[in-house]
Every structure is written in C-alpha cells, then in structure tokens.
C-alpha positions, 0 to 999 in steps of 0.5 A: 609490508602492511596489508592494505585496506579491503576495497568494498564495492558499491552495491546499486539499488534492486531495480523496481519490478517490472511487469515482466517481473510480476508475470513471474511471480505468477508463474512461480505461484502456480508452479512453487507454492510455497515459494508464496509463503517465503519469509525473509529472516531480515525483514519479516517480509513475505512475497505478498509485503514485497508486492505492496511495497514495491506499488509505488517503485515501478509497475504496480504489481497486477490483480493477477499477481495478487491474487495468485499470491493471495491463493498460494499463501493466504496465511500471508494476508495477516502476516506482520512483518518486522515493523509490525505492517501487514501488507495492506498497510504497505497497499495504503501507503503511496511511497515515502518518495512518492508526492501526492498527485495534482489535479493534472494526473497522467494516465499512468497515474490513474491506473496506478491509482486504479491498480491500488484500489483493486489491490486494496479491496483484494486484500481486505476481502479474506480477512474481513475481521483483521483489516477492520482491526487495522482500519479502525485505528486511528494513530497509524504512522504512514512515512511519506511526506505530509502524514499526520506526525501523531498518526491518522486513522487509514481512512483519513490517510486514503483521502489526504492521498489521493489527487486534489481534484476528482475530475481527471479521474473520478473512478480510480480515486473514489474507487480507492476510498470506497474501498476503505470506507466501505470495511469499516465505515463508522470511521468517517466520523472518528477523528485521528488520535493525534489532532482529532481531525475527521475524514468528513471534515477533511474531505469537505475542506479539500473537495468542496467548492 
C-alpha cells in the first residue's frame, strides 16, 4: 500500500504576554543577563523589539520591564532587526489591529497610552543621536491601517495616533507627543515625504474647534 499523507497539526498563535509574563522578563534580566541581548536568527529581533512589539498584544510591557532590559542590554537600544526597525519604531507604532482610539477611551486605554509614552521617552533618552536620526525622517512606513502610504515623519504618525479628543485624557496623550517632539522638535514644521503635510497642520486641523 502507498504511505498516506503526514497529517500537520495547526499551531495557535503565542498567547499575548501578560504582566505575569513581564514580572519574568525582569527577574531573568537580573538573574541572566545575557539572556537581554539574545538575538532571534529569524527575525533579527532582541528581547527588547519583542517587548515593543507586543505593546498593543496584550499588558503593555511595564517601565520596569523596559528598563531592566534596557540595563542588561543597551546595546539593544540601536539594534535593527531583520526589516531594518529599532525598538522604538515598533514603541511608536499601536498595532497593524490596533484602531486608533475614539474620544470615548477606557481607562485601560488611557494607561496604555500612558504606558507608550514612558516607554518612548525611556528608549529615546540613551541614544539621543540614533533616535534623532530615526525621528528626523519623514518617509517612515507604519503598517496599521490609516498610515500615510508614502511614510510620514514619526511626529506626524504620534499625532495622526492618538485619541480624536484630548478630553478624556489630557496626560497620557500629550504626554506621548511630547515625548517625540521634544527629541527632535524642528519637526513640527517638516512636512512628510509623501504629501507634504505638516505636524502643525494636522494637529490644528484635528484638535481645533
């Protein structure tokens, strides 16, 4: 008889991390290292990409966690993964499933919002200069839906993100766009490579009444 066809089992998708899951990261950062500045061959991703990434996948990873990955690796700060990202591209970046709030936002989304701003300004502050290079340009490709086609400078991406109204939570989305503006604020007035629209103008058009 002939040999019958191998039967493939589905794999589930990785669960989204939790805090349990971030509470170990930290534990392994003090106890291992090293472990901090593991590069995965199939992606280019370090621990600290994989902690951006997963912002928008389930508890956003806490300051802590950043931190202690920034402190066992900080070599990883700069590292480009296999599509050429750093980690703060993927801490600026919500989701490619991830809408962008309404004005009603949850509490749970304000302190994801929160939680985004602290990370971002925690990755930008040890490489000042390589994050200045990355905020300056202005055909950056974000993949969630509403990005400029063309690329948009990140500062124009952070205002085009976050909630349509400042009301509900004034803190955590100012505080977020402060955090890109204030390392390279020439950019409020550099237009995106693909449209020439400005930060200014796009925040006056969204938040003006």
């Amino acid at each position: 008889g002939g040999t019958s066809a191998p039967s493939y089992r589905r794999r589930d998708p990785p669960a989204p991390p939790t805090a349990q899951t971030w509470a170990r990261v930290t534990g392994l950062c003090h106890s291992d290292p090293d472990a901090a500045g593991f590069v995965d061959p199939g992606t280019g991703r370090t621990p600290l990409h994989v902690a951006c990434r997963s912002m928008s996948l389930g508890d956003a990873p806490p300051l802590d966690a950043i931190r202690s990955l920034l402190k066992a690796a900080p070599e990883t700060v700069t590292a480009r993964d296999g599509e050429g990202h750093t980690p703060l591209h993927y801490a600026l970046t919500p989701g490619p499933a991830a809408p962008r709030p309404s004005a009603t936002a949850t509490a749970t989304t304000t302190t994801t919002w929160k939680d985004r701003a602290a990370v971002v300004a925690a990755l930008i502050r040890p490489s000042l200069r390589e994050s200045a290079a990355y905020l300056a340009r202005r055909d950056v490709v974000y993949p969630q839906p509403g990005s400029i086609r063309g690329g948009s400078t990140p500062l124009y991406h952070a205002i085009s993100s976050i909630p349509d109204d400042f009301a509900p939570s004034p803190g955590p989305t100012v505080e977020f766009v402060r955090a890109v503006h204030e390392a390279h604020p020439p950019m409020a007035t550099v237009g995106n490579a693909s449209d020439g629209d400005k930060p200014l103008a796009l925040l006056y058009r969204r938040f003006s009444r």
